[in-house]
C-alpha positions as CSV (number, residue, x, y, z in Angstrom):
1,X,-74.0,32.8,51.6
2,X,-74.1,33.3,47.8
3,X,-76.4,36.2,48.5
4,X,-73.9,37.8,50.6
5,X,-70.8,37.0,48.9
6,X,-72.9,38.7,45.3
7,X,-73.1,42.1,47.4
8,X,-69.7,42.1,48.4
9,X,-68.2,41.7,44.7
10,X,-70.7,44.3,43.7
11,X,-69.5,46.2,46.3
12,X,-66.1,46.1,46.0
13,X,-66.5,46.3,42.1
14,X,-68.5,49.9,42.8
15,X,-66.0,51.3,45.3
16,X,-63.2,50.0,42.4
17,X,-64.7,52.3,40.3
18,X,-65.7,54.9,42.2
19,X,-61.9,54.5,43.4
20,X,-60.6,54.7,39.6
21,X,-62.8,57.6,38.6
22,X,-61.3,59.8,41.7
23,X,-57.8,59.3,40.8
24,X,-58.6,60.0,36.9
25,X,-60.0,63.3,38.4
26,X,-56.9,64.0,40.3
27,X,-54.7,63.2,36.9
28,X,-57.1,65.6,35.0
29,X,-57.0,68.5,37.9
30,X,-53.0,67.7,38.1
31,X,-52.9,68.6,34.2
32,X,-55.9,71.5,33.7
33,X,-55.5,73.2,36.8
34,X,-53.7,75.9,35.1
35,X,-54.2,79.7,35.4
36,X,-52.9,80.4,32.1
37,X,-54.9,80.6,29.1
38,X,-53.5,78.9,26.8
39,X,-50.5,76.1,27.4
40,X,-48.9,73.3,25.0
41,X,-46.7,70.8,26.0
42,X,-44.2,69.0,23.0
43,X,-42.4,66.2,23.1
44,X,-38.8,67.8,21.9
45,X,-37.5,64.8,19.6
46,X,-40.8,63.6,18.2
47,X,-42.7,67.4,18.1
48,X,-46.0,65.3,19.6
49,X,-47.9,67.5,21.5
50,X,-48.5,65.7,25.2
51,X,-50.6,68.3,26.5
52,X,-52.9,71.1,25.2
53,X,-55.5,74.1,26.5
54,X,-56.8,76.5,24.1
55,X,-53.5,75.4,21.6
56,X,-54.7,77.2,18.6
57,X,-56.3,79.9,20.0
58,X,-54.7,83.4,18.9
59,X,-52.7,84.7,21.7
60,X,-50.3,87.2,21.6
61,X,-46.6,86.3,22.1
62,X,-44.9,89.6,23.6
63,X,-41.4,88.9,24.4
64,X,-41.4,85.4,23.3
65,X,-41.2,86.9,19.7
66,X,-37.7,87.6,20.5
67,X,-36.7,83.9,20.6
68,X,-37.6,83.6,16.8
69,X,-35.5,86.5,16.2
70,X,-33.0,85.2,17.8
71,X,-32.7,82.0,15.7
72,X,-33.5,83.5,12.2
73,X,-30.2,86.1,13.0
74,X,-28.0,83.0,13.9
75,X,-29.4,81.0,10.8
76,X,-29.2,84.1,8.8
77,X,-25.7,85.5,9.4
78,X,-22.7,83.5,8.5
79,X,-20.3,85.1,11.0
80,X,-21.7,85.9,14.3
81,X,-18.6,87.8,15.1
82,X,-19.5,90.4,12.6
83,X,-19.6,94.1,14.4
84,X,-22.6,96.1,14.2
85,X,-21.8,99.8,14.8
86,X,-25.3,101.3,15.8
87,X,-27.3,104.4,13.9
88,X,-29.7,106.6,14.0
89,X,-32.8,104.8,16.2
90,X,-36.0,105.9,16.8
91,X,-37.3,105.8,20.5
92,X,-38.2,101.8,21.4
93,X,-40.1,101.1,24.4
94,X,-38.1,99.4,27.2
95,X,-36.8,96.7,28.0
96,X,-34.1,98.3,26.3
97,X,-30.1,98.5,26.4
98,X,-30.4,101.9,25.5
99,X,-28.1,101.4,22.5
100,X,-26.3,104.8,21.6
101,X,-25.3,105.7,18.1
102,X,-21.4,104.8,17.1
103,X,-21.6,101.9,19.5
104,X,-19.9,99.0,18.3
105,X,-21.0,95.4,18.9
106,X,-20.8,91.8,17.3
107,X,-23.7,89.9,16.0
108,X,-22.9,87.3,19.0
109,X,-22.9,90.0,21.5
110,X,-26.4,91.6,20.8
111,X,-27.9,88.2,20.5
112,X,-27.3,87.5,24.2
113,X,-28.4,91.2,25.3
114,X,-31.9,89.9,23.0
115,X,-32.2,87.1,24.9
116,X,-30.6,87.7,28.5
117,X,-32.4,91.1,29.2
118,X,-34.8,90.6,26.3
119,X,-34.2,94.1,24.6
120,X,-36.5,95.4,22.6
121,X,-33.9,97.8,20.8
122,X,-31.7,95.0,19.9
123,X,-34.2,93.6,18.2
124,X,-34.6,96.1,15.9
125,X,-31.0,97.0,15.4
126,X,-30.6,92.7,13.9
127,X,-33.7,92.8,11.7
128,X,-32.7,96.1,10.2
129,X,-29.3,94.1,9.9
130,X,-29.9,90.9,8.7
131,X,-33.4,91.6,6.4
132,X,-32.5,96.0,5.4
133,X,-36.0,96.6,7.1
134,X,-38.7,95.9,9.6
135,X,-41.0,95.0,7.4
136,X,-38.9,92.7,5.4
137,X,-37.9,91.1,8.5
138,X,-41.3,90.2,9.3
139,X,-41.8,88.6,6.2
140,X,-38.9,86.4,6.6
141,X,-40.4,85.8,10.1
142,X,-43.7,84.2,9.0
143,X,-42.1,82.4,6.0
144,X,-39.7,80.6,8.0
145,X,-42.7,80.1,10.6
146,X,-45.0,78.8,8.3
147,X,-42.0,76.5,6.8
148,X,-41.8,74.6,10.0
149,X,-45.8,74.1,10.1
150,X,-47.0,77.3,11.9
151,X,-50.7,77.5,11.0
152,X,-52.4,80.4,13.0
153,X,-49.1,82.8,13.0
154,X,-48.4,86.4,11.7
155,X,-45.8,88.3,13.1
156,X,-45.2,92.2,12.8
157,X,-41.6,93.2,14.1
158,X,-39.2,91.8,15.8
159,X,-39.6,92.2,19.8
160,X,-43.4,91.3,20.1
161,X,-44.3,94.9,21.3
162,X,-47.9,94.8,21.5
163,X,-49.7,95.4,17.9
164,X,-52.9,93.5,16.9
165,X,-51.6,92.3,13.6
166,X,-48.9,90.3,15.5
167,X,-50.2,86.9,17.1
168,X,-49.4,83.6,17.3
169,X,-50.9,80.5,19.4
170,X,-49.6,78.2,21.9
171,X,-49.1,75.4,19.7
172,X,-47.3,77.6,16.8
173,X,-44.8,79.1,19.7
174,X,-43.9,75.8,21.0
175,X,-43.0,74.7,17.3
176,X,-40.9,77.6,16.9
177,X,-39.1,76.9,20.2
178,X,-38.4,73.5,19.4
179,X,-37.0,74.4,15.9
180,X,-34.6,77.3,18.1
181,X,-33.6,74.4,20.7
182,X,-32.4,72.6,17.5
183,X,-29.4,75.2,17.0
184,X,-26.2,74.5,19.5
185,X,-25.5,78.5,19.3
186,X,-29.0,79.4,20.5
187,X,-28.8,76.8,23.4
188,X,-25.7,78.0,24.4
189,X,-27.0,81.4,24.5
190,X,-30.4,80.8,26.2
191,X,-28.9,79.0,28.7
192,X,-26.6,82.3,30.2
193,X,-27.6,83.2,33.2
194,X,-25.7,87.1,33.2
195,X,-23.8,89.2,30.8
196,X,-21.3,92.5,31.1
197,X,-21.1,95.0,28.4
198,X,-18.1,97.5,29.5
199,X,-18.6,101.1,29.3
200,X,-18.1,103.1,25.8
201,X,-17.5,106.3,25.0
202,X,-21.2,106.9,24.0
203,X,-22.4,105.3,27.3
204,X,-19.9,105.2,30.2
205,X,-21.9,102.7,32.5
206,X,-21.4,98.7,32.8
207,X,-24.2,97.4,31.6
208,X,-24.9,94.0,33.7
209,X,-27.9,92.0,33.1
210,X,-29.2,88.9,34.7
211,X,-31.6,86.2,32.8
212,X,-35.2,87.2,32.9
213,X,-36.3,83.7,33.0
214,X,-36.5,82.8,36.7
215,X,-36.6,79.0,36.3
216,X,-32.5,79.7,35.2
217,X,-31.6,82.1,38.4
218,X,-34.3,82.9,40.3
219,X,-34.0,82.9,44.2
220,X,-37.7,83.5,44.8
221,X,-39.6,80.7,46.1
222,X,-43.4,79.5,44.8
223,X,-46.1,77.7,46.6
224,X,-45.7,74.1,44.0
225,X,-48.0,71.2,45.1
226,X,-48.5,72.9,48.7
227,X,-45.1,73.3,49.5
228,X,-43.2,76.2,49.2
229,X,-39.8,75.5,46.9
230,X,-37.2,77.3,44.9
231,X,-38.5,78.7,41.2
232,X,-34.8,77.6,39.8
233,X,-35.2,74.5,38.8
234,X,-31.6,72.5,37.3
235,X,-33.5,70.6,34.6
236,X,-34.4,74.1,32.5
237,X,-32.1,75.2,29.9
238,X,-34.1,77.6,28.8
239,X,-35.8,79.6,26.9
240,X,-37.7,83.2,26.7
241,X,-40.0,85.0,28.9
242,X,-42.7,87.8,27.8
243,X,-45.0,89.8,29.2
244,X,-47.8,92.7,27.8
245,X,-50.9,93.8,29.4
246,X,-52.4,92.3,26.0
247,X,-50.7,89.1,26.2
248,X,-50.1,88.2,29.7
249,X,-47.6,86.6,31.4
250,X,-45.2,84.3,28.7
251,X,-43.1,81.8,29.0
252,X,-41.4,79.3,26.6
253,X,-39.6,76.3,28.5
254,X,-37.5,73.6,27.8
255,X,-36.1,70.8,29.5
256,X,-33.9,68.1,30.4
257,X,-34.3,64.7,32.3
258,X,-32.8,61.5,31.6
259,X,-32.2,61.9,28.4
260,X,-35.1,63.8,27.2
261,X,-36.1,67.0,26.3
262,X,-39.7,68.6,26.1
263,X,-40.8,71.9,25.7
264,X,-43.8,74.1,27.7
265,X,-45.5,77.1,26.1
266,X,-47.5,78.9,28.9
267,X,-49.4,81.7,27.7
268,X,-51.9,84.9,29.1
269,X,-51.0,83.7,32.6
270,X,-50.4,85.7,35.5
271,X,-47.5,86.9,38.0
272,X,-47.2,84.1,40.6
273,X,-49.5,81.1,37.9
274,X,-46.7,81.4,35.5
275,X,-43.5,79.4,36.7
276,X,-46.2,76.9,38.7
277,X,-48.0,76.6,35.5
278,X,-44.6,76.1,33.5
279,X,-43.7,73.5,36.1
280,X,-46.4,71.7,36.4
281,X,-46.4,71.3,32.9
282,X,-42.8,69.6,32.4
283,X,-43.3,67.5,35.8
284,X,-46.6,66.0,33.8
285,X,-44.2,65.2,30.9
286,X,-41.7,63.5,33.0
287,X,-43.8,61.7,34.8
288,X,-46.4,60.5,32.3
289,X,-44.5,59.8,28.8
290,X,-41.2,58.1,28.4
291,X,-39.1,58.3,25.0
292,X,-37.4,55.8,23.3
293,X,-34.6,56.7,20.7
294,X,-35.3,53.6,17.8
295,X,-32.5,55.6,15.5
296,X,-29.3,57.6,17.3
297,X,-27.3,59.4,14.6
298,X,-24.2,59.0,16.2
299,X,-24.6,55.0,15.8
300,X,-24.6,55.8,11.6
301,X,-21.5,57.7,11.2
302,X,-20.0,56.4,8.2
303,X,-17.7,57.5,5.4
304,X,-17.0,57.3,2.0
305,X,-13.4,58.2,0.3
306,X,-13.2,61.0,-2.0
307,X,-10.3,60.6,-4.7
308,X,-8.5,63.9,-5.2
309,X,-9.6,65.7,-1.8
310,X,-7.8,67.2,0.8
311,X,-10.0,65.2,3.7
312,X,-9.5,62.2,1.7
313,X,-13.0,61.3,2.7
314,X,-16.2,62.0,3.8
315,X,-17.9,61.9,6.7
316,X,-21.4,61.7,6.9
317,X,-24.6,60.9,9.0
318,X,-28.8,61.2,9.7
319,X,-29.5,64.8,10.3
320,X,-31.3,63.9,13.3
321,X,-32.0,61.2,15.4
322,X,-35.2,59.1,15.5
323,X,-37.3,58.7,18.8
324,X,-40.4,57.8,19.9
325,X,-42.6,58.8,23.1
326,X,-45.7,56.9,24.8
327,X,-47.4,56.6,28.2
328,X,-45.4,55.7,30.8
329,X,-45.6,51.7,31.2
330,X,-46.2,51.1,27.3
331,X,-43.3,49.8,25.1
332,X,-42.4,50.2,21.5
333,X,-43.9,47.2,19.7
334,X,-43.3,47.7,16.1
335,X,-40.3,46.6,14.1
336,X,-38.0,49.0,12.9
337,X,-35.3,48.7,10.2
338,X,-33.1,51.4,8.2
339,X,-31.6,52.2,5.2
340,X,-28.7,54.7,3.6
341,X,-28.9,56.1,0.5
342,X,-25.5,58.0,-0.3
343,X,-26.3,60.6,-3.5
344,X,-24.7,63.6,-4.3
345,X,-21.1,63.9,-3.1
346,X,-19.6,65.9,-5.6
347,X,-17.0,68.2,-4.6
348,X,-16.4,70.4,-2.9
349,X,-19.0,69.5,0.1
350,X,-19.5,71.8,3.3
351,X,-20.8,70.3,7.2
352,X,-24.2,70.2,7.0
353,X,-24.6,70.0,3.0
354,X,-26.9,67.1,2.4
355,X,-25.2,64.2,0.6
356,X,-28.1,61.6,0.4
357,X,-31.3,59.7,2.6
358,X,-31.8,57.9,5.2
359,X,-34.9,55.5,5.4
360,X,-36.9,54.7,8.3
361,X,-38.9,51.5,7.9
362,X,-41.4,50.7,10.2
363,X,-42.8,46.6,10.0
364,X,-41.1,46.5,6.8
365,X,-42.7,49.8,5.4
366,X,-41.0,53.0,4.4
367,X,-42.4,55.6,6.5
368,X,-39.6,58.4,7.1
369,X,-37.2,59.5,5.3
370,X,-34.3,61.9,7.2
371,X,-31.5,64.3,5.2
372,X,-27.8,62.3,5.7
373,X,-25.6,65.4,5.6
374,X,-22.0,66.1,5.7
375,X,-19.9,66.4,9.1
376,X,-17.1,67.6,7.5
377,X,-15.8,69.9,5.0
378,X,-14.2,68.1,1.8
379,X,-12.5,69.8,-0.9
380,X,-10.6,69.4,-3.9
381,X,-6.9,68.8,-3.7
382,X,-7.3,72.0,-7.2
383,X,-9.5,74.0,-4.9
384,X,-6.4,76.8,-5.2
385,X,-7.3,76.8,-8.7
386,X,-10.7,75.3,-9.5
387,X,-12.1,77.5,-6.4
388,X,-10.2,80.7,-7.9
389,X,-12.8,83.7,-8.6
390,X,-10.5,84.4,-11.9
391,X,-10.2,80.7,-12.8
392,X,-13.7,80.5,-12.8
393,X,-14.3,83.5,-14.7
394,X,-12.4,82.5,-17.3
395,X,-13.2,78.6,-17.0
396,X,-17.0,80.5,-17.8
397,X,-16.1,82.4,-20.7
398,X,-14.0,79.1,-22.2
399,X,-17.9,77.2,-21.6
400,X,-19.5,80.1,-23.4
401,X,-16.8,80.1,-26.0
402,X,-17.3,75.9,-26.7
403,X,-21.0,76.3,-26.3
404,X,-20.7,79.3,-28.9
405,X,-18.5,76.9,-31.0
406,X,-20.8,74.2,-31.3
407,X,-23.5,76.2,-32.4
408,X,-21.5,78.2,-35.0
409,X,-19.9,74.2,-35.8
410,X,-23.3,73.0,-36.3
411,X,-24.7,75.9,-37.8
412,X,-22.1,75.6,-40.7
413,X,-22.6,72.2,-40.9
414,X,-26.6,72.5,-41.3
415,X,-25.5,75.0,-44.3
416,X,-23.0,73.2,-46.2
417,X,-25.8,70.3,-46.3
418,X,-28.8,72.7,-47.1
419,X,-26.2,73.6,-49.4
420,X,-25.5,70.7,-50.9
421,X,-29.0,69.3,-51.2
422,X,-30.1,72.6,-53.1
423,X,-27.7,71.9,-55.7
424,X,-28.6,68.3,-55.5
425,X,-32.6,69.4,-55.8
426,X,-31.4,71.9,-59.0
427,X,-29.6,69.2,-60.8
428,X,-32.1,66.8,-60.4
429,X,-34.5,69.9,-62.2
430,X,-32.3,70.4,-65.0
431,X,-32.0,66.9,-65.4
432,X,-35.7,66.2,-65.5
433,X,-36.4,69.5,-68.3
434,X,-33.4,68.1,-70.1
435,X,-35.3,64.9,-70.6
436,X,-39.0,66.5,-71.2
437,X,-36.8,68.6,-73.9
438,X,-35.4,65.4,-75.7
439,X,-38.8,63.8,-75.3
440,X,-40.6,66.7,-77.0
441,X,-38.2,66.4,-80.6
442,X,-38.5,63.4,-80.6
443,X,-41.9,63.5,-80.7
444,X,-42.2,65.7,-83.6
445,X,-39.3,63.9,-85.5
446,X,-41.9,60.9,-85.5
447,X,-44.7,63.2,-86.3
448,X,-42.9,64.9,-89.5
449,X,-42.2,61.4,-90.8
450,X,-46.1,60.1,-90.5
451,X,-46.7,63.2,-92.2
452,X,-44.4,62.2,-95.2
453,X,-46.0,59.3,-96.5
């Protein structure tokens, strides 16, 4: 009986295993099973990658390029609603809006023909527009890209048209779309699914385009886990798709569920692998990870009164919130407390100016430290004067006119006891000679007297 009953455990222990291993297998097949090349998945709050293939290997990003153009204009350019009247352009490969010159458009306007129909003149009409020149607009690229961490990343114009000194990898182009999901404006554009440009005199046709990305407005179906369902899917909000011989089929998604946001980079894919590949990427997300917010912002509003403003006071709060994500079925175990350090809130203070820090301690050790910044604009009840381009002109020359005071003050002050202690010094040396003078006939008085008798 013992006999038997010692097979059946080992039994049941083998087939345990055996059962394990097969649905590890069918995890890992769920995950890797991907045509595309190259593929990262991010966590969007935390910037934890949750899935990788061939991350920092160099790809090339074709259209996705467009999406860090996008965000560097809206960063870069106060006003959006600027107008851009278009020049002289040299012939750009399509995708195109087949700008004209003397056309007239705003900032705003041309960023949602970049991103909608993903053109390639566009492109060059804002670098040329925010950075004077190509070139220069590439440089700001890669700075700004290598500011947020970018490691394997050097781009060459503006609309990713295929040129072997521009490349990028997975893992770099889902940094750079989580820092453009950060900006409301760039959401808000990503997200449109169609624009209308009306006819002008240098082009006398509508121009209608719809979203290239398919996940936003497709009505195409794909073959997803053996059924056959709709490419649009409601959870995406965005964000840009490319495509080169070089580089493959692109795409850079994010999206939404229950209260979190992650972001797929799919690259070197091909024409029906890439939404699949995209999708089965954010479904793994979803239904592996969780995140759990430990800080929200909008629970450390506070503010501070400001004597002599216009607001009164000032509002302030984190820059960001605080999350973290883990496997589905874990929970967050560490103990987290916080701390605001209010600094610089001298006036005047724009939104977003950064007034002070905000600490992050994690079982009673500092660990992160996050910007508190301004919500609101606060200014000086003198602003009409003290903000004055003339007052401050003149407010400069009366600093300059003190600073030259004190100096000259000083200077004749250093004089007048130089001065002083010169005539000091030369009294002193008549004084002495004076006395070695009266010494010496005395001397001889004495000596004339010996003599005597």
């Amino acid at each position: 009986m013992k006999k038997i009953s010692s097979v059946l455990i080992a039994f049941l222990l083998v087939f345990a295993s055996v059962f394990t291993s097969i649905g590890s297998v069918f995890a890992d097949q769920k995950v890797v099973n991907l045509e595309a090349k190259s593929a990262v998945l991010m966590d969007y709050e935390t910037g934890k990658v949750l899935y990788q293939k061939n991350g920092n290997v160099k790809i090339y990003p074709a259209s996705t390029t467009k999406a860090w153009t996008a965000y560097l204009v809206i960063k870069h350019v106060p006003d959006l609603n600027e107008k851009i009247t278009i020049g002289n352009l040299p012939y750009i490969e399509p995708s195109s809006m087949f700008l004209k010159k003397g056309e007239t458009f705003t900032v705003k306007e041309l960023l949602t023909a970049l991103m909608v129909h993903s053109c390639n003149d566009v492109a060059y009409v804002l670098a040329e527009y925010v950075s004077g020149s190509i070139p220069k607009f590439a440089d700001l690229m890669n700075k700004e890209a290598e500011a947020i961490g970018c490691t394997g990343t050097h781009f060459n114009n503006p609309n990713g048209l295929p040129d072997d000194n521009h490349y990028t990898t997975a893992k770099d182009m889902a940094l750079i779309a989580r820092k453009c999901m950060s900006d409301s404006v760039f959401r808000e554009i990503v997200a449109t699914t169609s624009v209308k440009f009306k006819p002008t005199k240098q082009y006398p046709h509508e121009r209608v385009y719809t979203n290239s990305n398919k996940f936003l407005t497709s009505h195409q179906k794909i073959t997803y886990k053996g059924k056959r369902i709709d490419i649009k899917y409601d959870i995406v909000d965005g964000i840009k798709t490319g495509f080169t011989n070089a580089a493959g089929k692109c795409l850079l998604t994010s999206a939404v569920k229950d209260n979190q946001r992650i972001i797929s980079a799919v690259f070197n894919s091909t024409n029906d692998g890439i939404y699949v590949d995209s999708r089965t990427l954010i479904d793994y997300g979803f239904e592996n990870y969780d995140s759990f917010t430990i800080m929200d912002k909008a629970d450390y509003v506070d503010t501070k009164r400001k004597l002599f403003s216009t607001q009164k006071k000032l509002m302030y709060q984190p820059k960001e919130s605080y999350s973290v994500v883990l496997p589905k079925g874990q929970t967050v175990t560490d103990e987290f407390t916080f701390k605001t350090d209010l600094q610089d809130t001298s006036l005047p203070i724009s939104s977003g100016d950064k007034v002070g820090e905000f600490y992050i301690y994690k079982n009673g050790e500092k660990f992160k430290t996050i910007d508190l910044v301004a919500k609101n604009d606060v200014t000086s009840k003198f602003a009409v004067i003290t903000e004055n381009t003339l007052f401050k002109v003149i407010l400069t020359i009366l600093k300059v006119a003190i600073v030259a005071f004190l100096i000259f003050f000083i200077y004749k002050l250093i004089r007048k006891y130089y001065k002083k202690y010169k005539r000091k010094q030369k009294a002193q040396m008549k004084k002495k000679k004076k006395s070695s003078s009266s010494k010496s006939k005395t001397v001889k008085k004495d000596t004339g007297k010996t003599r005597k008798k």
